[in-house]
C-alpha positions in Angstrom: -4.4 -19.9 3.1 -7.2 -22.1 1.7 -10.4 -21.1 3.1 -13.6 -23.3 3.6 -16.7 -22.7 1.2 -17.6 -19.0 1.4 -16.1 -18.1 4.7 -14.2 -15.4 2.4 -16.9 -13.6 1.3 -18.9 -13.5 5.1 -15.8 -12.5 6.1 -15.9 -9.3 4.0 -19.5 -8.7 4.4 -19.4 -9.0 7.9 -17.0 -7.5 10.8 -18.3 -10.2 13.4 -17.1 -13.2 10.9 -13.6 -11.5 10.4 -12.9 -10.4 14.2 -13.7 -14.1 14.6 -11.3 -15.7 12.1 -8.9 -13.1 13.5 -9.1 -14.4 16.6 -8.9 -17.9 15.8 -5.4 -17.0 14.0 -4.5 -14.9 16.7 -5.3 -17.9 19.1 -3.2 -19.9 16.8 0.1 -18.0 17.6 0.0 -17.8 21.2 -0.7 -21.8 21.4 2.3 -21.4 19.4 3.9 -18.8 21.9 4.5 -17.3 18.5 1.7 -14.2 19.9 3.8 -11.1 21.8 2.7 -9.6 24.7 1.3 -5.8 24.7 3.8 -3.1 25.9 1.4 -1.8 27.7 -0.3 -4.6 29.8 -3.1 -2.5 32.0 -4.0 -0.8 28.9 -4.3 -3.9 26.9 -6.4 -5.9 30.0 -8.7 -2.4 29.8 -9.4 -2.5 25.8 -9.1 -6.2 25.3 -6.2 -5.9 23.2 -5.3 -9.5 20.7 -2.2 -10.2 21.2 -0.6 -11.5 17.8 3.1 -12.3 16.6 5.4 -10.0 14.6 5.0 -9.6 11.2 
C-alpha cells in the first residue's frame, strides 16, 4: 500500500496516527463484511475490541 506524503513516518512516531489508520482499514473490511465478529461479544463491547478480517 501506497501511502500519502509522510503519513508513514507519523504513523511510527505516533500511536494515535497508527490506531487511526488501523481503524480506517479495519473500517474498510467490515464495509466489506470482510471484518469477523469477536468470539467473545460482551467482552469485546467492554474493551472496545476492532473487529478485523482473517489474515
Amino acid at each position: 500500500m501506497k501511502l500519502c506524503g509522510d503519513t508513514e513516518k507519523q504513523m511510527l512516531n505516533s500511536d494515535d496516527v497508527l490506531d487511526a489508520v488501523i481503524c480506517v482499514l479495519a473500517a474498510a473490511d467490515f464495509v466489506k463484511s470482510e471484518a469477523v465478529p469477536p468470539e467473545n461479544m460482551k467482552l469485546a463491547k467492554k474493551e472496545g475490541w476492532i473487529w478485523v478480517r482473517k489474515p
